[in-house]
N, C-alpha and C positions, 0 to 999 in steps of 0.2 A: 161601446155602444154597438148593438147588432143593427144589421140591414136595414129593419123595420123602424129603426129611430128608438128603440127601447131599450133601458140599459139595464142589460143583465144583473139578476140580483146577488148581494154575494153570500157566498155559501159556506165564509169560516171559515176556508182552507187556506193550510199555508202556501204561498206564492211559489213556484216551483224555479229552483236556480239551475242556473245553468254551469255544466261541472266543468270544472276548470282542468284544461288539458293537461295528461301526465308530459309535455315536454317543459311548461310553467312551473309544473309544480319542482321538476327535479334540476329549472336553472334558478328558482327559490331555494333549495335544502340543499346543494351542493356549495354554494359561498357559507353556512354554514358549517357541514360537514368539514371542510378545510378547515374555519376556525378554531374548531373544537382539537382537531387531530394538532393543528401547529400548537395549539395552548397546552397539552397532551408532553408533547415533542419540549416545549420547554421545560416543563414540570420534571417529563425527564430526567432534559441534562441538567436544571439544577441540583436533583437529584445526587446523579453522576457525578458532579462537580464537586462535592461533598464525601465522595465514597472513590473516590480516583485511584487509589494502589488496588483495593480492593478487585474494583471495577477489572481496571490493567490485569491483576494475577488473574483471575478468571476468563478475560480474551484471553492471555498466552496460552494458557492450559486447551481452549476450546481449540486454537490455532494448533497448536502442537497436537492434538487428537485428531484436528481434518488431517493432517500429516501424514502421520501413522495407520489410518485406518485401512486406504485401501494395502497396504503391508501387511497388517493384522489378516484382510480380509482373505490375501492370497493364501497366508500359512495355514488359515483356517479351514480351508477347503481337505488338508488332511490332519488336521489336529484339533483337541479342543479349543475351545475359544479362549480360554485361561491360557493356556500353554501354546497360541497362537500370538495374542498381543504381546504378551513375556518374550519370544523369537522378533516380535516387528521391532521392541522398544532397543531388544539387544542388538540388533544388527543394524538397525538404523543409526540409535548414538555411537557403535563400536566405530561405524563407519566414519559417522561426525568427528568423534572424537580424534580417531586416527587421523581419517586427513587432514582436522585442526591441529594436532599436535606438529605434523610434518611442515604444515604449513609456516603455524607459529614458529617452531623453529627457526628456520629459513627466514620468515622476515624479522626475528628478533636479532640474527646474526649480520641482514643485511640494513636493519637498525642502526646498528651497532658503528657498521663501517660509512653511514650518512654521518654520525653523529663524529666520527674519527673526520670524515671528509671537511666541515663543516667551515673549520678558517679557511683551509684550500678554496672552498666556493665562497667565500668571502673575501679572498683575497683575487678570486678570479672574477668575480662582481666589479671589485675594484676599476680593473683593468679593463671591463668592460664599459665604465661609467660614460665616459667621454665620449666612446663611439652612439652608445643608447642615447645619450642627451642632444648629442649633431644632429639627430633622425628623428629626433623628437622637438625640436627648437621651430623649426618650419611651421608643426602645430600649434603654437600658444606654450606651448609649456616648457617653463621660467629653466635658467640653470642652474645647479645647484638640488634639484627636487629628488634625484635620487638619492645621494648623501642624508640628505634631508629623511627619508623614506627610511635609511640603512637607521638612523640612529634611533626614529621611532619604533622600528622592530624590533633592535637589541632593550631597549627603556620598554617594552612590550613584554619583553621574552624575562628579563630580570623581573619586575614585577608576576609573570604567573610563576618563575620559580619562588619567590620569595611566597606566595601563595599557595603553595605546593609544601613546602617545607612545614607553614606554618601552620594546614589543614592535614597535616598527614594524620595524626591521631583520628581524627573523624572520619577522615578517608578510610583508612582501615575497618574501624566498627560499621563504616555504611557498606566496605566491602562485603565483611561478615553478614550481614543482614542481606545483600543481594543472594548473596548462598544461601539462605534459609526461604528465600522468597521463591529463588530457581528451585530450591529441592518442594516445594509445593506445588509448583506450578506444574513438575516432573508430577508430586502423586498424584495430584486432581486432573491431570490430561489423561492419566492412564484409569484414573472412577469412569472419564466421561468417555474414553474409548472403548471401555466393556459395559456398558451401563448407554450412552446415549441415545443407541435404539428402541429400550423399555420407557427409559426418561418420555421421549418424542412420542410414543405412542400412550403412555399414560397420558400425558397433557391432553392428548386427542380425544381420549376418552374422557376427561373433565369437563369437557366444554362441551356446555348444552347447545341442541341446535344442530340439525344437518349442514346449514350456511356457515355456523360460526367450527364446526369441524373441517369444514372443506378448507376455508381460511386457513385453521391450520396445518393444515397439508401444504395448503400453496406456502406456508410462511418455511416450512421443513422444506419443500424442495429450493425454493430461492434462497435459504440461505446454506443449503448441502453444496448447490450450483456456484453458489457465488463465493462464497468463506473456502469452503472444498478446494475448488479448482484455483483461486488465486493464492492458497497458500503453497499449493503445487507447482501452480506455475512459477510463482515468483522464484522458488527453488530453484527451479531448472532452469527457469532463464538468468538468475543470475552467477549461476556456478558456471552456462556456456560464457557468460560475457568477462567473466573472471579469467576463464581458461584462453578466451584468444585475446584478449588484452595481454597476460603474463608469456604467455606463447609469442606472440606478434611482436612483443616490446624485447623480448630476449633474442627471436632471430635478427631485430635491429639493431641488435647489439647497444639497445638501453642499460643503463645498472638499475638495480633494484628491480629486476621486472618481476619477482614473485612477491615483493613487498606492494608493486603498484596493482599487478594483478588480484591480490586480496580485499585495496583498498575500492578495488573497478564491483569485485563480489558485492562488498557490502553497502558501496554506493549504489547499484541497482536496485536496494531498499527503497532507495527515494525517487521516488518518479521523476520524471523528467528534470529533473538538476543533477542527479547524478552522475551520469556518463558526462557533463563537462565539467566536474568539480574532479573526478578520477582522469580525463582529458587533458586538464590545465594544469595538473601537476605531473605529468607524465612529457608534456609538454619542457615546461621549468625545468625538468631536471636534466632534459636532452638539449637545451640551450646556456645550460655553467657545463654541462658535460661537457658537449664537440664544438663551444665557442666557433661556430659556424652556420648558418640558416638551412642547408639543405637537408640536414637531419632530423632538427626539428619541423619542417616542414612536412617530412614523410609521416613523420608520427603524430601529427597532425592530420594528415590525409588517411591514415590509418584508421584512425579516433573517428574520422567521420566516416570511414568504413564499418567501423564495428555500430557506430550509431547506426547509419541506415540498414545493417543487419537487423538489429534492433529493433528499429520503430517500422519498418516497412515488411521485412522478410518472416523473421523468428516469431516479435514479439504479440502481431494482432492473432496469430494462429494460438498463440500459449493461452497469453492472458485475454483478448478478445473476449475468446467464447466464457471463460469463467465472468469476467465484470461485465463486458457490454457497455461501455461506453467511449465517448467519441473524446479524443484527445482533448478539446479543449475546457468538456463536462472536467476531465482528469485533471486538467492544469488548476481551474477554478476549485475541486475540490483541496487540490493539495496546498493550494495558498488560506485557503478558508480553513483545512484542518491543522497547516503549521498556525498560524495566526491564534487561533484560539487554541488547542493543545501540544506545540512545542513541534518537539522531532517525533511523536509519537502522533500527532494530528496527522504529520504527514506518510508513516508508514501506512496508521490507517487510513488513510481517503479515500484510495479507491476504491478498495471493498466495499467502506460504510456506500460510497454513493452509488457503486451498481446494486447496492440491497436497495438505497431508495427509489432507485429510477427502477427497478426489479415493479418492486410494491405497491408504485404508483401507478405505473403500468397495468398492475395486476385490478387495482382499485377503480382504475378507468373502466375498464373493459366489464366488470360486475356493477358498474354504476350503469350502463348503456344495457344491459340488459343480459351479458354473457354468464353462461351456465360455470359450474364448478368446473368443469374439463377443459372449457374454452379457457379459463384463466390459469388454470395449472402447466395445462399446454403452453400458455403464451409466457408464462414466467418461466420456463426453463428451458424456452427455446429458442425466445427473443434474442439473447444477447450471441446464440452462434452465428445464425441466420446473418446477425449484424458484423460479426467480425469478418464472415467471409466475404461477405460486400465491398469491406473496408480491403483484406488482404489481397481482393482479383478472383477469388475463388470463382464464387456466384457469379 
């Protein structure tokens, strides 16, 4: 009704709405976006679930090309690229190979003389029974429990050999079949370390869309960033923690210490349970050794030496800036990828989860409104920026 008391006639038109803010509309269409991309993510790993050797040979071969590349890349600075990755593959495995060889030696020989040991420290268990149960009586627990313990080990240890004898035949042909799987995994890392630059940028050129190419740039540097550097890192960090474990265990006049130092290398595979599972047996062996506390105590103060090497000094500088994330994202990933994919969940965990925290990250920052450069930048610089925070650096 106007001023005058008269009511305006109407004229047809449609009612004019009022536009609903872009911050509604994008806390609308982001609870869905997530559900589409988790339903995406399932589809996936069902996928995956169904294709798992597959799957598996093709990471190795990817992992074993981040390896070698920047190798290749050096030799290639004076050679063709052909005859550059040919020099990275040969000197990298001669060198693998050699050191495993000298290695395996040595712990097959000091193998050998555990296995010669073994009544001895059974028979020195023995003798140790009574004093371990005094010490332990005070706490609740009954006597008798070590005895108890020895004969379930030995009724342990007879059944895996009796399981052992009587899967040898399939053990063998599944040997065989791992050698045709490694010598694959060998040729398809070496397609994808002369080929994976063309690969990457073909995709780029597939994909319609200046947005949906940027994407793929950010997806090529976060996973160059992430897959790249932790397969680097892990290398190196775990060949130093092998080297002053076996070093440290030998000036402490431990036995076996290149058999524990090998076992300390490949336990650093596994994130955080490793160094005390290579720990506790290093431990063990130096308490049937010198039947005395003050040795094994050293080598226990040792172990938490080379740990806080590890987690405080070496490790956030290595592996940090490759994954970027904060120890306890790592622990939750490695329980969540042993839990659902075995001992291979837990090699991979870290990686896959600095690629998702990488991604999402990346995903945020394009959802609020960031340009292609802002998101490229923040994915491949996020996780340094964070290690050095975490190591003192910064």
């Amino acid at each position: 009704m106007s001023p005058d008391g008269s009511v305006p006639a109407y004229d047809g038109g449609v009612p004019e709405r009022t536009p609903v803010p872009g911050a509604w509309l994008r806390a609308l269409v982001l609870p869905l976006i997530v559900l589409a991309w988790l339903a995406v993510l399932v589809l996936i790993g069902w996928l995956l679930s169904h294709l798992t050797r597959t799957v598996l040979l093709v990471v190795l071969a990817a992992v074993l090309a981040f390896a070698f590349t920047p190798l290749a890349n050096f030799f290639g600075r004076r050679a063709p690229r052909a005859l550059a990755i040919a020099l990275a593959y040969i000197v990298g495995l001669g060198v693998v190979f050699g050191f495993g060889a000298y290695v395996v030696a040595t712990a097959v020989a000091q193998v050998t003389t555990l296995v010669g040991n073994l009544p001895d420290y059974a028979q020195q268990a023995q003798l140790l029974q009574p004093q371990v149960e005094s010490l332990l009586t005070p706490l609740g627990v009954q006597p008798g429990w070590v005895a108890e313990l020895q004969r379930q080990m030995l009724a342990e240890l007879q059944t895996a050999a009796t399981a052992v004898a009587r899967d040898l035949i399939p053990r063998i042909a599944e040997f065989f079949g791992t050698v045709v799987d490694l010598v694959l995994v060998l040729i398809l890392s070496i397609y994808l370390c002369s080929n994976g630059a063309r690969i990457a940028e073909w995709l780029r050129t597939q994909l319609p869309g200046r947005r949906t190419s940027a994407r793929a740039r950010v997806l090529v540097a976060v996973v160059n960033r992430v897959v790249g550097g932790y397969v680097r890192g892990v290398l190196v960090l775990a060949l130093l923690i092998g080297v002053l474990v076996g070093a440290g265990l030998a000036v402490l006049g431990v036995p076996y210490a290149v058999l524990l130092g090998v076992l300390a290398f490949f336990m650093e595979f596994v994130p955080v349970l490793g160094v005390f599972i290579s720990g506790a047996a290093a431990v063990l062996i130096a308490i049937v050794e010198f039947r005395e506390p003050v040795r094994p105590l050293i080598v226990l103060g040792y172990f938490v030496f080379v740990h806080i090497i590890e987690g405080d000094v070496v490790g956030p500088r290595i592996m940090g800036r490759a994954v970027g994330i904060h120890p306890a994202t790592g622990l939750i990933a490695l329980v969540a990828g042993t839990e659902l994919f075995g001992i291979w969940g837990a090699l991979f965990a870290a990686p896959l989860a600095g690629l998702l925290q990488s991604i999402l990250v990346a995903a945020w920052i394009e959802f609020r409104g960031g340009d292609a450069q802002e998101v490229l930048q923040a994915a491949t610089s996020e996780a340094a920026e964070r290690a050095e925070e975490r190591a003192g650096v910064a």
